[in-house]
C-alpha positions, -999 to 999 in steps of 0.1 A, spaced: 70 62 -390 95 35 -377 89 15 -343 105 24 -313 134 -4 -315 146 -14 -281 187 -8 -273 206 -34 -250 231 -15 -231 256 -21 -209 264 -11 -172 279 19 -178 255 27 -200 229 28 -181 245 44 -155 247 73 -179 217 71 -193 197 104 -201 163 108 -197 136 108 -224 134 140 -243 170 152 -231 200 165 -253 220 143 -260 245 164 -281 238 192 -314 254 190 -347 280 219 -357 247 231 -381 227 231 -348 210 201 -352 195 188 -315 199 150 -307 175 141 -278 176 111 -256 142 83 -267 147 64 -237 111 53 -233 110 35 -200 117 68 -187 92 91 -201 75 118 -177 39 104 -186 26 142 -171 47 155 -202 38 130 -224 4 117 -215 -8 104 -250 5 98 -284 -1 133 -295 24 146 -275 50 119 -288 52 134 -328 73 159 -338 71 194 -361 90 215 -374 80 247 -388 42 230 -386 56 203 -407 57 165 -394 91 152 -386 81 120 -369 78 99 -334 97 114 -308 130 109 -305 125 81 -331 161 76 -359 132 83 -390 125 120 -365 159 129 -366 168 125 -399 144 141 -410 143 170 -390 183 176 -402 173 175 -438 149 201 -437 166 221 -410 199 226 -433 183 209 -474 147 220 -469 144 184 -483 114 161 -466 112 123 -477 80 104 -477 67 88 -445 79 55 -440 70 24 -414 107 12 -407 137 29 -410 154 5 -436 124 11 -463 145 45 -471 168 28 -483 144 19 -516 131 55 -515 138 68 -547 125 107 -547 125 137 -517 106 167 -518 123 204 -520 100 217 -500 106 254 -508 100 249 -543 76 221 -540 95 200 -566 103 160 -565 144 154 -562 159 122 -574 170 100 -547 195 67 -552 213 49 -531 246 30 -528 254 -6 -517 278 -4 -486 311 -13 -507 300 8 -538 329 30 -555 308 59 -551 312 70 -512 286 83 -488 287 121 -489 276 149 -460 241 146 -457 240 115 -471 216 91 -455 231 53 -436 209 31 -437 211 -2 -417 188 -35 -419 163 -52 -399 177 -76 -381 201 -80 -346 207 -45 -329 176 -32 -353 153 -61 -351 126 -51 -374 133 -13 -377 168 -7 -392 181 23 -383 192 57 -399 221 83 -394 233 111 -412 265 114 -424 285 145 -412 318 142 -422 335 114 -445 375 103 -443 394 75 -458 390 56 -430 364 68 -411 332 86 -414 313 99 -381 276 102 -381 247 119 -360 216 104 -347 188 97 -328 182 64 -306 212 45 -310 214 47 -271 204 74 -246 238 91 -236 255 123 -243 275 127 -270 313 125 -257 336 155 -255 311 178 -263 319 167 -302 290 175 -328 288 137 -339 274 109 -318 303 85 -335 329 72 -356 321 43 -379 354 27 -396 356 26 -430 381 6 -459 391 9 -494 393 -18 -513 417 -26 -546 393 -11 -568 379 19 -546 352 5 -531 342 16 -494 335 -3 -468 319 5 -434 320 -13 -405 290 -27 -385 300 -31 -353 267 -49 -342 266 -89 -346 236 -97 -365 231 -63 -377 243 -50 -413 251 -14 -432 226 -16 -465 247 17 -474 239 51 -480 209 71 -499 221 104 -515 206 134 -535 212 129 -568 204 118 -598 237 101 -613 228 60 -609 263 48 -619 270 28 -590 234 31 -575 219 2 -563 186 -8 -591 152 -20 -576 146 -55 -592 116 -53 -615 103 -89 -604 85 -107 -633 45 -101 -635 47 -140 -634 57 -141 -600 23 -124 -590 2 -147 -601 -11 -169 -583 -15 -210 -589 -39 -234 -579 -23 -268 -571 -35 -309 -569 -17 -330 -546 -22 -365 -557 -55 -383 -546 -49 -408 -513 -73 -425 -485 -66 -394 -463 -92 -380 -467 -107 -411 -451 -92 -402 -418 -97 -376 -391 -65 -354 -388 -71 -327 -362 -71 -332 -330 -102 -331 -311 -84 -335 -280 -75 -296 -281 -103 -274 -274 -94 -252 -301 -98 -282 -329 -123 -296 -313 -144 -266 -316 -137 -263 -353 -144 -295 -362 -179 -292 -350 -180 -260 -367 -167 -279 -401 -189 -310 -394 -156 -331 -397 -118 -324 -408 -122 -303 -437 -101 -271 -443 -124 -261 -470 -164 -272 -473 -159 -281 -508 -153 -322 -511 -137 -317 -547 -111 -294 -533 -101 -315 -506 -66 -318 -524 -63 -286 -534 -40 -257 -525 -27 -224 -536 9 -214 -547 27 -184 -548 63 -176 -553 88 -164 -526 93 -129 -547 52 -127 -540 53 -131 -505 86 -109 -499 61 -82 -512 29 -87 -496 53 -87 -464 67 -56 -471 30 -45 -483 13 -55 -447 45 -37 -428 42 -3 -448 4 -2 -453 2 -6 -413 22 24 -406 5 44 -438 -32 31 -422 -18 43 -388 -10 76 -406 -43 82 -418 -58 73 -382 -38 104 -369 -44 126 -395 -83 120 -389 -80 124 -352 -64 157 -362 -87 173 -386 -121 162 -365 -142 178 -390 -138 144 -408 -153 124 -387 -185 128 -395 -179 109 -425 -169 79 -407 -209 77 -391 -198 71 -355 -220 81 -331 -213 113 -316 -212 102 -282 -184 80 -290 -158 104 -298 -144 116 -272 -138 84 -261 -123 74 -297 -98 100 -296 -89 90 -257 -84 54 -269 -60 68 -296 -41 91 -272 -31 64 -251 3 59 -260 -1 23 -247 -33 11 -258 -16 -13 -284 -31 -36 -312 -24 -68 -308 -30 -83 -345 -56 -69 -379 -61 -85 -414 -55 -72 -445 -71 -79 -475 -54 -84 -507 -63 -86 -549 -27 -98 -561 -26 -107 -600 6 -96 -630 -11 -61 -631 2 -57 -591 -4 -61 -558 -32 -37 -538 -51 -35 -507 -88 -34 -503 -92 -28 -467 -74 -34 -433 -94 -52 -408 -80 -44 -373 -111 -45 -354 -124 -82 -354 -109 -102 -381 -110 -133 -383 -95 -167 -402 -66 -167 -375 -66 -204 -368 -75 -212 -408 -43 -196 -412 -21 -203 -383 -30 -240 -373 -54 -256 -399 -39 -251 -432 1 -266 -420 -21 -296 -401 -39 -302 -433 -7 -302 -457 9 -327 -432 -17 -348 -429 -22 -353 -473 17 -354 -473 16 -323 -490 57 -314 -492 60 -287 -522 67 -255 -504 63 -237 -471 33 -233 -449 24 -198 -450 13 -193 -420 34 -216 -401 49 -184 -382 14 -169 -370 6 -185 -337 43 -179 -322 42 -141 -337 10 -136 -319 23 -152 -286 53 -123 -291 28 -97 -295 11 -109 -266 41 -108 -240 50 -73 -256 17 -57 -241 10 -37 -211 -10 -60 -192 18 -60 -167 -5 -44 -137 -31 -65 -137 -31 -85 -98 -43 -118 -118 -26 -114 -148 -61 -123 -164 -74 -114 -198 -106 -121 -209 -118 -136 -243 -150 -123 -250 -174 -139 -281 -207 -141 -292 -227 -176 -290 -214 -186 -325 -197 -218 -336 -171 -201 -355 -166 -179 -329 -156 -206 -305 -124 -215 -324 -114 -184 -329 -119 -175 -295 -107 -205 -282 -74 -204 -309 -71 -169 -294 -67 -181 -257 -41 -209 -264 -19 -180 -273 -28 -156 -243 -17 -186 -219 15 -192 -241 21 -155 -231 18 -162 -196 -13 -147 -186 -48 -167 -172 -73 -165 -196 -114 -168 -191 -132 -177 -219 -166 -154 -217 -194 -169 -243 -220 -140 -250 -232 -119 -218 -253 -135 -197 -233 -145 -172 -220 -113 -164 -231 -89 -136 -220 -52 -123 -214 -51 -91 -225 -23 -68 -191 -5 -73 -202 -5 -112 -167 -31 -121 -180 -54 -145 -177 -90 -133 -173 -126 -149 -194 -159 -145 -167 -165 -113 -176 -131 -99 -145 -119 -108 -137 -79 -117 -128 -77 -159 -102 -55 -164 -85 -68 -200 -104 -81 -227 -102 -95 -264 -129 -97 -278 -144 -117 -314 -172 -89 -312 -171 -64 -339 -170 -23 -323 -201 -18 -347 -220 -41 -320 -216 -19 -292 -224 14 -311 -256 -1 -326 -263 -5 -286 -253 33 -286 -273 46 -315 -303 30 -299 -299 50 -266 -320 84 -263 -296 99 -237 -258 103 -250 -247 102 -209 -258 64 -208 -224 61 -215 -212 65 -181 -243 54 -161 -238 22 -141 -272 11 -135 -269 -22 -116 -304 -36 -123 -299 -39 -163 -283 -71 -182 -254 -62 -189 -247 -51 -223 -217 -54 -246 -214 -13 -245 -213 -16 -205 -182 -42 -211 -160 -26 -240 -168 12 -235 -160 5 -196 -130 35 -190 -119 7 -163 -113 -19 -190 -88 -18 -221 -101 -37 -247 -81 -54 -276 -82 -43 -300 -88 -11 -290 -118 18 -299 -94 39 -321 -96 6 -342 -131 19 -353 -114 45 -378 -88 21 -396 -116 -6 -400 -140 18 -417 -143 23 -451 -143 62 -447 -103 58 -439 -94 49 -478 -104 84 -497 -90 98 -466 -52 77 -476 -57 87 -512 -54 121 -505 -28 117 -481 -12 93 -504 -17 100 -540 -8 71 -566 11 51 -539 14 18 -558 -3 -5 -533 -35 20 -528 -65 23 -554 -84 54 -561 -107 58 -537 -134 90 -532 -165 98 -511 -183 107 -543 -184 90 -575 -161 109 -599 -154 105 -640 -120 90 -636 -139 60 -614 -166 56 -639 -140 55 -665 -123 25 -646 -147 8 -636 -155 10 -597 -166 -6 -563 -193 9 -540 -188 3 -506 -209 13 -472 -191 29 -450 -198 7 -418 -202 -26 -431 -191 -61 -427 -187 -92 -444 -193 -83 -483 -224 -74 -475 -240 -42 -497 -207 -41 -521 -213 -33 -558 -185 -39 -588 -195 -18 -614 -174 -23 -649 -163 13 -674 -190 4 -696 -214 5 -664 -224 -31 -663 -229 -44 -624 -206 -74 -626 -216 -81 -593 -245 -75 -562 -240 -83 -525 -274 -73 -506 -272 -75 -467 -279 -51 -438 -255 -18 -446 -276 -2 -476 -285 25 -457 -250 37 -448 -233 62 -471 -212 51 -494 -171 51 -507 -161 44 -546 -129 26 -547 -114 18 -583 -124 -15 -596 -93 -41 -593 -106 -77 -594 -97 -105 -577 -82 -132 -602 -105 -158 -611 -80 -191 -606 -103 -220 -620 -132 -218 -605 -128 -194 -574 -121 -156 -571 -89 -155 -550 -82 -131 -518 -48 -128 -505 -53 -120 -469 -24 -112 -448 -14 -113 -407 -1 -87 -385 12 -93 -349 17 -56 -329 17 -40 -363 42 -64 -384 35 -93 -407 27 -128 -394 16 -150 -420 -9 -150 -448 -38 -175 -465 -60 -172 -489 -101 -175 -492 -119 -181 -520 -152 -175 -536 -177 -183 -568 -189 -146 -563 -160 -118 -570 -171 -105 -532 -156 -125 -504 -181 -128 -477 -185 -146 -443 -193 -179 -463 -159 -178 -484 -142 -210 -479 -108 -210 -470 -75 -229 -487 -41 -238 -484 -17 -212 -493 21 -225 -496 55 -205 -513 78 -218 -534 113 -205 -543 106 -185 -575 126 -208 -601 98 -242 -590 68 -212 -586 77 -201 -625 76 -245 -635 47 -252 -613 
């Protein structure tokens, strides 16, 4: 499912703008166009995200009135052809296969380089890039008619007016011949581009080939920078809150807690990193998906162990169509045998300021110059996510950071905060609950006195619901009993508070979502076999027991094909029920197991680092390292 991508217009445009959910003009096949002008949605038509997707014929078409929807919608309306679900509009273009729905066979799909020989057909798919007038998203059209110098197009939000003169196209797009028959279209968007077209068939002469990268290029390499007296001197700033904070925390300037690896770092090349970006962007929307899907069949959710008091208010959380993430973790085993996810962490993660601030000070400081700082982006990309968010009501402006007495909680809080005020909002740091109070009108308030109303929090969700589970009476969780401590379940299941990141965060974080993608998604490349029961095909593999609700590594098992446990993690989750994921190790570089972990700000990719271990399971103890990219041709000499 693409992202909503914003259009600038101009004067007139506006002027004759339509409204959300209005025609904006119908093929000659009958094919409706509606307006996805979202600043003016009737929120009493639309009052959650369920009422934004789409179906047709009970089948999912997409966001409302999304590009990705439209599309669609025409191929199945006139083709009966469905392609798979996709994040961003401009991953179709790599989309090799659609489904003939009728006879529930797989179609060849290929597509064709604007200025190929082979020209864009009716019903062929245009496909434009991120970037400019698509900034992040691309965008698609279908092709309706094709001329020598022209073809026009239909679509859905390009901009929100009607389609002129009543004509069953929303435009013209201009189009050349070259000397040797290749066409050209025209973009007419500065900083935007045509990729070309995607078309039902399954001749390739012309058709643009997927690079098969070299397994080389997904390995990953530990480096040495050459010995010096830096590590003599201090290097972060103490100055800064943030650094300050984590230097206590570290007991000096270290980046990792190992003397001997002071020097070291971790390499990969740019090919690897152009795929764990595009990895982070599609898994996001896939994981998102999966959230909906659950949400929709509730007679899953008992598998996810959430207390049953809490779902209603899940679901609401969900439903909001603006209660927004602001960033989640994924976790990643990358070797020559491919790139897969364990788990996306979108409820508390953690390793923001490892990534973001400590590992480019660190590289600076040793004179580290082979490469880029992975995670050099991070900080500004969650200052963006930040200004994109809906705390635009609030009188104050205020958000709080709430954390748990914790010393490694107080630079991530405190990294956190640096980039709420470089947003533009007040920030009030919150440490544990002790100072807060509930007033007599039941608002929760600060150590100020001060009513909370936004909050991010370092807490994990599983906090508050242990509070939950404890409770004899489900309807404590609306009581507002004033003589109690507060509690964190008064603070973040508060209806009068949005929290960040939000409840519905609970279903993507736990463990019960990956059989869940599996079936949704069987095979995708960057997904391993996972089941609620242990099955032949895992045994034969080799598999990973993991609890449902857990944290931290804690209560993992790796478990070989010849049933030897490679590894043991004991903690406080071997109680829960359990998943079985296929065993895919990390790759044991030196001495370490290495984790790729990645970086998302509202959704996209922000940055990446890695964490190492001794054990194969990364825990809350795994130090963290320098991770820098090199252009492919000095990754492959390294």
């Amino acid at each position: 499912m693409s992202q909503p991508h914003s259009k600038s217009m101009s004067l007139d445009e506006k002027a004759h703008s339509l409204a959300f959910g209005k025609v904006q003009g119908t093929t000659a096949n009958g094919v409706v166009s509606y307006s996805s002008d979202y600043d003016t949605v009737d929120e009493a038509k639309y009052p959650n995200r369920k009422a934004f997707r789409s179906y047709y014929d009970g089948i999912y078409m997409g966001y409302k009135w999304q590009c990705v929807e439209f599309a669609r919608r025409w191929l199945y309306i006139n083709l009966g052809h469905i392609f798979n679900d996709v994040s961003m509009a401009y991953e179709i273009f790599k989309l090799r296969s659609i489904r003939d729905v009728v006879n529930n066979i797989e179609l060849p799909l290929n597509a064709f380089a604007n200025g190929s020989v082979r020209r864009p057909e009716v019903g062929s798919m245009l496909i434009w890039d991120e970037g400019g007038e698509f900034e992040h998203t691309g965008h698609i059209a279908i092709v309706t008619e094709v001329f020598d110098d022209k073809i026009r197009v239909a679509e859905q939000n390009m901009n929100f007016t009607t389609w002129p003169n009543a004509q069953p196209y929303s435009r013209e797009i201009e189009a050349k011949i070259g000397a040797k028959g290749d066409y050209w279209l025209k973009c007419a968007f500065t900083g935007s581009s045509i990729l070309g077209w995607v078309i039902q068939t399954a001749d390739t002469l012309h058709s643009v080939q997927l690079p098969e990268p070299s397994p080389a290029l997904f390995q990953i390499k530990l480096a040495q920078h050459s010995h010096s007296d830096a590590i003599e001197h201090p290097w972060l700033n103490i100055a800064n809150e943030d650094e300050a904070a984590y230097v206590d925390m570290m007991k000096g300037h270290w980046l990792t807690s190992v003397e001997e690896d002071y020097f070291k770092y971790f390499a990969v090349s740019q090919s690897a990193v152009d795929a764990l970006e595009s990895a982070t962007d599609e898994l996001h929307g896939l994981f998102m998906h999966a959230t909906d899907y659950v949400l929709q069949h509730p007679e899953l959710l008992h598998s996810f162990e959430l207390p049953s008091a809490i779902l209603p208010k899940v679901t609401r959380s969900w439903d909001n169509r603006n209660n927004q993430l602001i960033t989640s973790r994924f976790d990643f085993a990358m070797t020559a045998q491919g790139l897969k996810v364990y788990e996306y962490n979108c409820d508390s993660a953690s390793c923001y300021m490892e990534a973001g601030k400590v590992q480019g000070k660190w590289a600076r400081h040793v004179g580290v110059k082979n490469g880029l700082d992975n995670g050099a982006d991070l900080f500004k990309e969650l200052v963006a996510a930040w200004q994109e968010c809906d705390v635009v009501d609030a009188p104050d402006r205020t958000i709080h950071v709430l954390q748990d007495v914790d010393p490694e909680e107080d630079y991530h809080a405190l990294f956190m905060k640096k980039a709420i005020e470089a947003a533009g909002f007040n920030c009030v740091r919150v440490i544990g609950l002790s100072t807060l109070t509930i007033s007599e009108q039941g608002k929760i308030l600060d150590q100020h006195g001060n009513p909370i109303r936004w909050v991010w929090k370092t807490w994990a969700w599983e906090t508050a619901l242990n509070q939950l589970r404890q409770e004899e009476e489900q309807d404590a969780l609306e009581s507002h009993d004033t003589a109690h401590a507060v509690q964190l379940s008064d603070v973040l299941l508060n209806d009068d508070i949005m929290v960040y990141e939000p409840l519905w965060t609970l279903i993507p974080s736990n463990k019960a979502i990956l059989p869940v993608l599996w079936s949704l998604f069987p095979n995708h490349p960057l997904l391993l076999n996972t089941s609620f029961a242990l099955s032949e095909e895992l045994k034969a593999t080799g598999y990973v027991s993991k609890p449902i609700v857990g944290r931290c590594g804690e209560n993992i098992q790796l478990i070989d094909a010849d049933n030897t446990v490679l590894e043991d993690k004991g903690g406080a989750f071997g109680e829960r029920e359990q998943i079985y994921q296929q065993l895919f190790a990390l790759p044991k570089i030196d001495n370490y197991y290495v984790q790729i972990c990645t970086f998302t700000a509202a959704g996209h990719y922000a940055g990446s680092n890695v964490r190492v271990d001794k054990s194969m399971i990364i825990g809350k103890d795994s130090d963290c390292m320098a991770l820098r990219t090199l252009d492919d041709e000095a990754f492959l000499m390294l």
